[in-house]
C-alpha positions, 0 to 999 in steps of 0.5 A: 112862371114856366122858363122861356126859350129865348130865340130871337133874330135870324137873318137868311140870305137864301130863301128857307120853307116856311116853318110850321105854323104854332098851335094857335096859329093852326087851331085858328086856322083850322077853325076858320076851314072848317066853320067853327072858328067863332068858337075857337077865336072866342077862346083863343082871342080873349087871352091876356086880359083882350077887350072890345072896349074902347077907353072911356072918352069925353060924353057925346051929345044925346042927340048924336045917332050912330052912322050906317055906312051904305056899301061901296063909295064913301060919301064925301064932305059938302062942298068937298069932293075930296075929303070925307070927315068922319067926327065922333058928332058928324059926318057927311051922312049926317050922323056921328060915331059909331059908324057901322059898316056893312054885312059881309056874307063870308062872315054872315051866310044868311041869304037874305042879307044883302052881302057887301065886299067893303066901303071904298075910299077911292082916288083923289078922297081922303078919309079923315077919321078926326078923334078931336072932338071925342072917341071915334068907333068904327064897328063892322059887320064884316065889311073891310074898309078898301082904300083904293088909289086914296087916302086914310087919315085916322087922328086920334089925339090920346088914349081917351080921344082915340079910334076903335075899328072893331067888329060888330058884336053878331059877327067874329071878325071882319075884313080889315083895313086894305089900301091898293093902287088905283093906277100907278099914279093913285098909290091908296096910303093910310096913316093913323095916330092912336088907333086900335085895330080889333079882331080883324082877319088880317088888320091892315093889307096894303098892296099899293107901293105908296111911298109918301104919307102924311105924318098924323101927328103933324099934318103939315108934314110927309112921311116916306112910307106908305103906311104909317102907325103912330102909337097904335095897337094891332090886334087880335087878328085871326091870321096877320097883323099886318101884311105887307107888299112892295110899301115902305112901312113905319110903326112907331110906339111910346119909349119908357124912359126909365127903360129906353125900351117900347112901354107896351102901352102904346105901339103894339102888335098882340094876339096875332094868330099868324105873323105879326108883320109880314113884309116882302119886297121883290123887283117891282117895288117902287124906289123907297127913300127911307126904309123898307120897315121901320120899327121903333118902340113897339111891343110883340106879343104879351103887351097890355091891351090898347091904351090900358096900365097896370100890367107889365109885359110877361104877366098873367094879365097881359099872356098875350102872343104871336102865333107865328113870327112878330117879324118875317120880311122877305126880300128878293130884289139885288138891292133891297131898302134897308131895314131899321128895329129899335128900342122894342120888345119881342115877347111869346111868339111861336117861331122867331122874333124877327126873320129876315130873308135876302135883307140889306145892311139891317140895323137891329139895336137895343131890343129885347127878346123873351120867350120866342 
């Protein structure tokens, strides 16, 4: 393999201009500016062996049908206005995975479809996307799903009982996930176990100041983060992976025991055309009790897709990357939230493995960082 240049960590205490975006990074979005990014995507997204293709699950019931999810407000549970249920086999329309959500014009121009921003999920609802009972696929036709002042809980319980947001097969992305803040006392927050987000412009945007959300591994337990990621996979996404406002985060993925290191398996953030977290804190944030980011086991760039084995990190089957930072959080606040990175591994980004701005007391332990 052709030697690496290893450049890891860099921590600024004064604000620096922002480095040149990396050749994927700009082709994508040159593409994008220019109306041809299907084309460019299509090369640059499929690197490493990346799929569209959710792990096999348990064989629904023939007589399950699709779902089209009508624009705007979610529909909620009978006898439940707070709570929406989303089940490989049922849902409150009626009907089960795959829900298709809507067309969006920025990503489909014809004039004759009715465009649609997004389906909201919108304060005091709850989202429950419930992998329990099989695969759940969420497929998009551009659409974003807004969780506005409410919340998004996506269970997945393994590799095989999982949750696939992906876009539709007519369109080259969609608009992602994005949570925002109602009013200050509806702070939107999302939480999410053994999920997959695919080929999005920006993954997962949250704006909210969300301080509290359910752990989805154990409901009956809150975690002091707005969004919260559990054995999860980010990515590809056309510009970020996550990007990040004034909301404490946690990503946390699977440890290999032989190594103490993230296994690349689950807990990852790969083939990212700009940054693979961007976070920034500044005055108005609200007080956080925890840590402003905290990551834990999670593999950047040239990880195996979602769920998938028999690839190790580095090799041809797995050349994924970051096009710019994994990490790159900014913080302008006199007293910023601390910052926690542990047991993961940096791989091929196009800048640096982690940057940190204006950061207080972060505690960077046992990663590794090749080839960035």
């Amino acid at each position: 393999m052709t030697p690496c240049r290893g450049e890891g960590v860099r921590l600024d205490v004064l604000r620096r201009l922002q480095l040149p975006a990396s050749p994927p990074s700009f082709l994508l979005r040159a593409a994008w500016k220019y109306g041809v990014g299907a084309g460019v995507a299509a090369v640059v997204l499929t690197a490493g062996g990346v799929d569209r293709v959710q792990p096999s699950g348990h064989a629904l019931a023939t007589n399950v049908l699709p779902t089209n999810v009508p624009c705007g407000t979610i529909a909620t549970d009978a006898g439940d206005p707070h709570t929406a249920t989303w089940t490989a086999i049922s849902s409150p329309y009626g009907t089960g995975s795959t829900y298709n959500l809507p067309v969006n014009a920025t990503n489909n121009p014809d004039p004759t479809v009715t465009s649609c921003p997004a389906i909201i999920v919108p304060a005091d609802v709850t989202l429950k996307i419930d992998a329990s009972q099989g695969p759940v696929h969420i497929s998009s036709h551009g659409a974003a799903i807004k969780v506005d002042g409410g919340q998004l809980l996506v269970l997945g319980t393994s590799e095989i009982n999982s949750v696939l947001f992906d876009a539709e097969s007519d369109v080259s992305s969609w608009e992602g996930i994005i949570v925002t803040a109602k009013d200050a006392t509806h702070r939107g927050n999302a939480s999410m176990a053994y999920a997959s987000i695919q080929n999005a412009l920006n993954s997962i945007t949250i704006t909210s100041g969300a301080t509290s959300t359910p752990d989805p591994t154990n409901l009956s337990s809150q975690l002091p983060y707005g969004l919260a990621l559990v054995n999860s996979g980010i990515g590809p996404s056309i510009f970020d992976g996550i990007d990040v406002s004034n909301t404490p985060v946690l990503v946390r993925g699977r440890t290999d025991a032989s190594t103490q290191r993230a296994d690349g398996k689950f807990g990852t953030v790969n083939n990212i055309g700009s940054q693979g977290i961007k976070l920034s804190f500044d005055a108005s944030a609200p007080p956080v009790t925890a840590y402003a980011l905290d990551i834990e086991s999670v593999t950047f760039g040239s990880s195996v897709p979602f769920a998938t084995t028999g690839c190790l990190p580095l090799q041809p089957c797995a050349a994924g990357f970051i096009g710019n930072n994994a990490i790159v959080a900014t913080f302008s606040s006199a007293n910023p939230p601390p910052v926690f990175i542990n047991q993961s591994r940096f791989y091929r980004a196009g800048s640096f493995g982690v940057w940190l701005t204006g950061a207080y007391l972060p505690v960077i332990t046992n990663n590794n960082f090749d080839c960035n």
